[in-house]
C-alpha positions as CSV (number, residue, x, y, z in Angstrom):
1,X,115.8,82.6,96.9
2,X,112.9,85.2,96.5
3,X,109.2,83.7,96.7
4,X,106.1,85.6,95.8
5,X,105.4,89.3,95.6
6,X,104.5,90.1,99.1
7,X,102.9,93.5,98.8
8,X,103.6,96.5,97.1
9,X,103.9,99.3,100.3
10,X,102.6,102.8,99.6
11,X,103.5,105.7,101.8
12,X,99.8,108.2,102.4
13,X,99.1,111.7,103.7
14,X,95.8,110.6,104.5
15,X,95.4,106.9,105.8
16,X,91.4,106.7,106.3
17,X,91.0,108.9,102.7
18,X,93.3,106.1,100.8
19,X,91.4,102.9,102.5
20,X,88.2,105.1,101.3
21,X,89.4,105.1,98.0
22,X,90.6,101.4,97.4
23,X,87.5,100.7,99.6
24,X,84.8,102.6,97.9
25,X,86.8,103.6,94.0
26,X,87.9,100.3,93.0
27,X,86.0,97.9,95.4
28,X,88.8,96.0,97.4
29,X,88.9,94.7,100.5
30,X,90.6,96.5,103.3
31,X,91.9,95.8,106.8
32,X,91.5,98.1,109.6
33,X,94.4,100.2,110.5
34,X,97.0,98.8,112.8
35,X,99.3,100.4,114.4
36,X,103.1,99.0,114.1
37,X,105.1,101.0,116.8
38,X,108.4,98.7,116.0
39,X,108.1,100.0,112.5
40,X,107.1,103.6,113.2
41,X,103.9,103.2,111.4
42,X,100.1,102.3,111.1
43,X,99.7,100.1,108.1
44,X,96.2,99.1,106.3
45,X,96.3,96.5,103.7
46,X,94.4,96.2,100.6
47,X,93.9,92.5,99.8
48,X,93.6,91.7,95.8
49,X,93.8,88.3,94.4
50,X,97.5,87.5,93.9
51,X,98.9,90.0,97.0
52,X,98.4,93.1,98.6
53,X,99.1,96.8,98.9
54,X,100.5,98.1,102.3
55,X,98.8,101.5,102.9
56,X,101.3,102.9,105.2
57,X,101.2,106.4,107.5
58,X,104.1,108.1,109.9
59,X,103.4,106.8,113.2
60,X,104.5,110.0,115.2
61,X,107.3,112.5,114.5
62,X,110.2,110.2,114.4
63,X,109.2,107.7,112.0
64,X,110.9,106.5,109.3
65,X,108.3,107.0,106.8
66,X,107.7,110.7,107.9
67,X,110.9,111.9,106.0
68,X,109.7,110.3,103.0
69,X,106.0,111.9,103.4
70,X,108.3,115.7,104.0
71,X,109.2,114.8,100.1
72,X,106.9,113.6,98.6
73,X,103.7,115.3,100.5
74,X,101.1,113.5,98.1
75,X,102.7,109.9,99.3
76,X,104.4,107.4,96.6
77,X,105.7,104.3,96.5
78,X,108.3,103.2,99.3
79,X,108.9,99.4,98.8
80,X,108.5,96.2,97.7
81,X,108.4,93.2,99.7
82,X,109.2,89.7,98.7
83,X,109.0,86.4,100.5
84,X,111.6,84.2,101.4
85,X,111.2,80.7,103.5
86,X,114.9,81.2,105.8
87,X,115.3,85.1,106.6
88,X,118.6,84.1,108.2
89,X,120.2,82.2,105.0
90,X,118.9,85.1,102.6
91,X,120.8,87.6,104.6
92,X,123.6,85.4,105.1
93,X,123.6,84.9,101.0
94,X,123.0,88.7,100.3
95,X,125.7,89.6,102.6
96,X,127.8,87.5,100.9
97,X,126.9,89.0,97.8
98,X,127.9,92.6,99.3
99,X,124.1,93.8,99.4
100,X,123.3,96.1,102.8
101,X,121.0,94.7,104.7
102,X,119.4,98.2,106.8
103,X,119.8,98.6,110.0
104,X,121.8,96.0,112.5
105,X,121.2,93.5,110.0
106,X,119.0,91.6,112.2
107,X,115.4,90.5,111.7
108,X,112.3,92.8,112.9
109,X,108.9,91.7,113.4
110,X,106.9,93.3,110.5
111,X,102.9,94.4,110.2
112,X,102.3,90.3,109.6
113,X,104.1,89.7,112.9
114,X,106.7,87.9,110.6
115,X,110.4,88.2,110.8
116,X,111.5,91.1,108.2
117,X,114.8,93.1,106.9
118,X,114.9,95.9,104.6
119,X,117.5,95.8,101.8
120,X,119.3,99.4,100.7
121,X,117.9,100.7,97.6
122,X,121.4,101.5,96.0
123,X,121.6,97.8,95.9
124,X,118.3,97.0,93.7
125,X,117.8,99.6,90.8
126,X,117.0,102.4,93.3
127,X,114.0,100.1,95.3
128,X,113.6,99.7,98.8
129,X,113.1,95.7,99.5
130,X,111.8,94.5,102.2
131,X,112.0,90.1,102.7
132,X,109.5,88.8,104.7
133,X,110.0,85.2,106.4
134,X,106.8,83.0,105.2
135,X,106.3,79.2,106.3
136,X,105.3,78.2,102.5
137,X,105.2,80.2,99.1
């Protein structure tokens, strides 16, 4: 069902200081920031060879990643996202398998302006998921 490793999505205190670092430390290319008010964040991607890291920063008081930023003020990891090619059949099938699917259950547009769903970390060894829909892998 799963595809390829999408992006590995790290949560930052300091979105322009990260990009700066992967930018200027290690030498990758990396996006400008985008705002993703659906999401409740503004997201820079770091492009390597074989996938990407999501730089990810609380856009405004109320989003989701803000909690996570309260415990962990130096940022960490907060999920991984694989690709699938039929969002609605993976759900369907993880449903069936009695994983949560976060949220209503429906697909969101994500940063990629794909459809996405976030999958409850008690379900996978304590990781956050996130499936993204992709036309190939």
């Amino acid at each position: 069902m799963i595809g390829r490793l999408n992006h590995v999505a790290i949560v930052v205190p300091d979105l322009e200081a990260a990009a700066t670092l992967y930018r200027n430390t290690l030498g990758a290319v990396v996006s400008e920031p985008v705002p993703v008010p659906e999401q409740g964040v503004t997201t820079i991607f770091v492009e390597l060879p074989n996938s990407k890291i999501e730089l990810l920063h609380p856009l405004g008081d109320h989003s989701p990643v803000a909690a996570f930023l309260e415990r962990n003020p130096r940022g960490g990891t907060h999920h991984i996202c694989y690709e699938v090619r039929d969002i609605r059949a993976a759900i369907e099938h993880l449903r069936a398998e009695g994983v949560e699917v976060i949220g209503d259950g429906k697909p969101s547009i994500g940063a990629h302006g794909l459809p996405v769903v976030f999958l409850h970390p008690r379900d996978f060894c304590g990781t956050l998921i996130e499936l993204e829909e992709v036309a190939s892998q």
